[in-house]
C-alpha positions in Angstrom: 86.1 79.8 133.1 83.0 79.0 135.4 80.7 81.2 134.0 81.7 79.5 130.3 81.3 76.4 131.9 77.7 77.2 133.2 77.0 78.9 129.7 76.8 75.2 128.3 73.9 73.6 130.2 71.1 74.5 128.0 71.3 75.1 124.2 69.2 77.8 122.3 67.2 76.5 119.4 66.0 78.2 116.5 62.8 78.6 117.9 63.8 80.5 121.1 63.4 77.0 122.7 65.6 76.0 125.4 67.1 72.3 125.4 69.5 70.9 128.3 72.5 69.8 126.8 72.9 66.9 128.7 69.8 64.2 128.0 69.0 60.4 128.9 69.3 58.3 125.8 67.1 55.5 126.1 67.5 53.1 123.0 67.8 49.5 123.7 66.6 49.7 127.1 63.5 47.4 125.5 65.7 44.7 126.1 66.0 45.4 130.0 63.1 44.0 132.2 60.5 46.7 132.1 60.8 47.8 136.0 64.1 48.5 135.2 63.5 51.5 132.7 61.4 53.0 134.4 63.8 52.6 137.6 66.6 54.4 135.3 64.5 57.4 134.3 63.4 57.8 137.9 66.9 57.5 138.9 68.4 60.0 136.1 65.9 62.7 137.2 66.7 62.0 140.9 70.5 63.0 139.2 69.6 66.3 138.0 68.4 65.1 134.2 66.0 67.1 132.5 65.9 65.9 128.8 65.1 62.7 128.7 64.8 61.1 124.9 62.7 58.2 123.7 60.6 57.2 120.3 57.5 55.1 119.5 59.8 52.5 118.0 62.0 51.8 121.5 58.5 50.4 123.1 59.6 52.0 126.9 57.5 55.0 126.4 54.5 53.5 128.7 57.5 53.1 131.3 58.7 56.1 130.6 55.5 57.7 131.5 55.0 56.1 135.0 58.8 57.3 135.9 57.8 61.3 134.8 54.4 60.7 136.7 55.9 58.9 139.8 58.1 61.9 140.1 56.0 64.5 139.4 53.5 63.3 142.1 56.7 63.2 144.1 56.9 66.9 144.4 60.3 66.3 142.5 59.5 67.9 139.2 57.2 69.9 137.2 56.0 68.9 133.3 57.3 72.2 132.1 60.9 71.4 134.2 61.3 68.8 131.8 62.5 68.5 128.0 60.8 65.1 126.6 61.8 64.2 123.3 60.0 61.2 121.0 60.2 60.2 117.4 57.5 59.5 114.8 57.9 55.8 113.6 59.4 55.1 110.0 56.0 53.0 109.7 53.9 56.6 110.0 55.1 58.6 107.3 51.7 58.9 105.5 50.2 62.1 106.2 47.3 60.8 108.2 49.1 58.2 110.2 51.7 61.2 111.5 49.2 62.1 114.2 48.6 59.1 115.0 52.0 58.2 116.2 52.5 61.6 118.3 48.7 60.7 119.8 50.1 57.0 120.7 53.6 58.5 122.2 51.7 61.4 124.0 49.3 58.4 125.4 51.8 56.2 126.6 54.0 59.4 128.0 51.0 60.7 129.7 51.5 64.2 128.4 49.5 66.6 126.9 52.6 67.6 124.6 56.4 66.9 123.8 59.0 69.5 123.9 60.5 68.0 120.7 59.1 65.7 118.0 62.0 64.3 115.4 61.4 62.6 112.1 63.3 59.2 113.1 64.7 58.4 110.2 64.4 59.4 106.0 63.4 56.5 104.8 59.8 55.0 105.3 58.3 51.6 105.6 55.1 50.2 105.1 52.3 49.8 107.6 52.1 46.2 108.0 49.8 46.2 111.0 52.3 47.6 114.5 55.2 45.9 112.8 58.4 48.0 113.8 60.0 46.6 110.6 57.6 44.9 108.3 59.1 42.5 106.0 58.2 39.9 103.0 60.2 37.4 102.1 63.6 38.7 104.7 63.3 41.8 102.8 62.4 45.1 104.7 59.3 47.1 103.3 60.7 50.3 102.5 57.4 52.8 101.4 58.6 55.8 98.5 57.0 58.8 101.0 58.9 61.7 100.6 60.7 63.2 103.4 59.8 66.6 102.6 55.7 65.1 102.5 56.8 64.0 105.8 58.3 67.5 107.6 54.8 69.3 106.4 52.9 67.1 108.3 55.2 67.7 111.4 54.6 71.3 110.8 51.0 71.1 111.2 52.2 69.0 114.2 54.0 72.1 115.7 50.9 74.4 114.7 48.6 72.2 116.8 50.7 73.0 120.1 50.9 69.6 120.7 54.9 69.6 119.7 56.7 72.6 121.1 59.4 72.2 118.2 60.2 70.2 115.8 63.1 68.2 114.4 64.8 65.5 111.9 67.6 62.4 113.0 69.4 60.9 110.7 69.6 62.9 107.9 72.5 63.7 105.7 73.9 67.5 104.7 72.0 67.0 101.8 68.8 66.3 102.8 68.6 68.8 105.3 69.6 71.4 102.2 66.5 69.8 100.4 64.6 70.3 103.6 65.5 73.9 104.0 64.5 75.0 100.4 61.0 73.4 100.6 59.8 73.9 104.2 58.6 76.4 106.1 59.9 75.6 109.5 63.4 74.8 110.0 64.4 71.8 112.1 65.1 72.9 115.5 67.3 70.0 116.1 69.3 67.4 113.8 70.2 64.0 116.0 72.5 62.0 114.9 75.8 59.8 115.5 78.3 61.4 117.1 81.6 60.2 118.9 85.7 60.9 117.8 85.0 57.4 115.8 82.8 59.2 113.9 83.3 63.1 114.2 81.2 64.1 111.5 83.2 67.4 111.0 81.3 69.1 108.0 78.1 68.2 109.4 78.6 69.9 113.0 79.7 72.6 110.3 76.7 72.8 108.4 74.5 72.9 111.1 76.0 75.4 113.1 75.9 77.5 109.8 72.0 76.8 109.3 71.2 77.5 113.0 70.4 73.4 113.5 70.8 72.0 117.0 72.8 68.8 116.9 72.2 66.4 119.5 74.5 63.3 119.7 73.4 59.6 120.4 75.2 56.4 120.8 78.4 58.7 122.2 80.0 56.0 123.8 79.8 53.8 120.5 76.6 52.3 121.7 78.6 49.2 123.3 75.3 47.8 125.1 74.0 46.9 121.8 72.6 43.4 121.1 75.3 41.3 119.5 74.1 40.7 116.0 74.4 45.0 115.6 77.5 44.6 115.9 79.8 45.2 113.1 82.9 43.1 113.3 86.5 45.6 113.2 85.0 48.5 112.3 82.6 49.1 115.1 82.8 51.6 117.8 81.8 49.8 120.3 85.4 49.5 122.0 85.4 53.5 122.2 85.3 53.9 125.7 88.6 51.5 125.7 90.6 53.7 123.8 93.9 54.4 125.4 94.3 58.0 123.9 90.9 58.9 125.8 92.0 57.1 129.0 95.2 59.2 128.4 93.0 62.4 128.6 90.7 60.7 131.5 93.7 60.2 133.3 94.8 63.6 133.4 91.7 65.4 134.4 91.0 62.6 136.9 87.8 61.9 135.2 86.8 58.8 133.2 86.8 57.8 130.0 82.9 58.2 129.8 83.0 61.6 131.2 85.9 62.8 129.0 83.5 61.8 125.6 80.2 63.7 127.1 82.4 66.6 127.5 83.9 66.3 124.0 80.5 67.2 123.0 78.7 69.8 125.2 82.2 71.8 125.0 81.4 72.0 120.9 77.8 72.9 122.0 76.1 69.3 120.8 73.8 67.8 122.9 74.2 64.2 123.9 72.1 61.5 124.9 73.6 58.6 126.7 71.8 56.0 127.8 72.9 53.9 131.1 70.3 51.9 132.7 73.2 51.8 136.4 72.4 54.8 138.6 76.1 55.8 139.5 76.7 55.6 136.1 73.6 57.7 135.7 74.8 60.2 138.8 78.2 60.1 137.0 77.6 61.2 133.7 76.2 64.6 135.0 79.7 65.7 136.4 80.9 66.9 133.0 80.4 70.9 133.9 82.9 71.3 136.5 85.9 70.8 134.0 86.8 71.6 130.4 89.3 69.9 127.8 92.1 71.8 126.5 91.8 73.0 122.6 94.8 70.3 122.5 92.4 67.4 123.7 89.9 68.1 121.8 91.6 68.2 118.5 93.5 65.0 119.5 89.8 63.5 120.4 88.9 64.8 116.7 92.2 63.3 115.4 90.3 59.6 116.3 88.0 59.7 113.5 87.9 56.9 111.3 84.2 56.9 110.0 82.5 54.0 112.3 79.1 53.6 112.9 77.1 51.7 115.2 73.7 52.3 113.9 73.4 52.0 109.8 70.2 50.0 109.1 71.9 48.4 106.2 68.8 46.9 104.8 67.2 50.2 104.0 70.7 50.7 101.7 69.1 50.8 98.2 66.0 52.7 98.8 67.2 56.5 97.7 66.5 58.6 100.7 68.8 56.2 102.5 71.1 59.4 104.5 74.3 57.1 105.2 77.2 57.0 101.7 
């Protein structure tokens, strides 16, 4: 069982790439002071993380930056010992403002390239000045840019060297099968919602068939959201709470938050959570040293009821909108 156990540390993209399997999500940390962030990422590499996952639109990538550069001047890592992923903006889906964003992420990173580059999201808005969300009258600015436009400029992203590979989050079966029978490149990586809330099922099947990496965020149901996100009874947020996942916590003397990380890297999906508390941090890499029975998992499974944390409902009417 060790060597299977070892086996799932790093997965194998399509591109011959290799990604750790285990990656610091680090959404919503905009909210914490700005010393604190980059105390985390310092503090999750200190714990053994590799992959650590940001975006343009979380605005910690400057912090970000300083943590990778403190420890790198440390003696503690090497750029190439690290897996940095970011996310081009939904404001910069024309084809000249795609290289923009990467420019601006690969500024405020301090790198010279990123190991994985994701479309953030199908839908588009308009560039309204640095606006994350430009709006007129309440109403978000959705832009009609073509996803598919979009992936050919992250192809010439990937041709430039300055992404090693390339990938999408948040996009549905279908729009990945649209994807697939336009492009070129296939995405290396699909990142998306993932938890037994929300098991996703022929997804996870789709991609494993098509040879796309899925990477998992929000795995504890994102419960460190700010309060207006949340969704009233049929949010996840209470997912680490469950008494069925205690129930399996409790028998592998693990906790609850270890049990759902493993739920994951035991189906080979990557996952991303974010925890700004450095035992909590130290914690969440102990998830290789035991495995759930076929029986836990499929209970685990058996929790699905179809509940999302992140649906960006104001985007609901534009048509590449990936969430039915």
């Amino acid at each position: 069982m060790e060597e299977d156990i070892q086996a799932a540390r790093t997965i194998v993209l399509n591109d011959g790439t290799q990604m750790p399997v285990l990656g610091l999500g680090t959404w919503k940390s905009s909210h914490l002071p700005r010393t604190l962030i980059q105390a985390a990422v310092e503090a999750a590499i200190a714990a053994g993380f590799r992959h650590i996952d940001t975006a343009y639109g979380y605005g910690n990538e400057v912090e970000i930056g300083k943590a990778l550069r403190s420890k790198m001047q440390q003696g503690i890592i090497r750029r190439q010992d690290m897996f940095i992923v970011s996310k081009l903006w939904l404001t910069h889906h024309a084809p000249e403002d795609i290289p923009l964003c990467l420019n601006k992420s690969l500024n405020n990173l301090q790198l010279d390239y990123l190991d994985l580059y994701l479309i953030h999201f199908p839908v588009g808005l308009k560039k309204t000045g640095d606006e994350l969300f430009p709006k007129k009258d309440g109403k978000l600015l959705t832009s009609d840019i073509d996803y598919v436009d979009v992936w050919r400029g992250m192809e010439a992203l990937q041709a430039s060297g300055k992404v090693r590979s390339i990938g999408v989050s948040n996009f549905s079966i279908l729009q990945l099968e649209r994807l697939l029978d336009l492009c070129r490149v296939t995405p290396a990586v699909n990142q998306v919602e993932l938890h037994p809330y929300l098991a996703q099922p022929e997804l996870i099947e789709f991609c494993k068939l098509r040879n796309i990496a899925l990477t998992a965020y929000s795995p504890f149901g994102s419960p460190g959201r700010p309060s207006e996100l949340f969704r009233g009874d049929t949010d996840p947020c209470k997912l680490l709470e469950d008494p069925v996942i205690a129930d399996i916590a409790r028998k592998h003397k693990r906790t609850a938050a270890q049990v759902l990380l493993r739920y994951h890297v035991q189906q080979g999906v990557a996952v991303i959570p974010k925890s700004d508390r450095p035992h909590h941090i130290l914690e969440n890499t102990k998830i290789f040293d035991f495995s759930l029975t076929e029986e836990d998992m499929s209970t685990l499974r058996g929790l699905d009821r179809g509940w999302k944390a992140f649906l960006l409902d104001e985007a609901k009417s534009h048509p590449y909108y990936p969430f039915t």
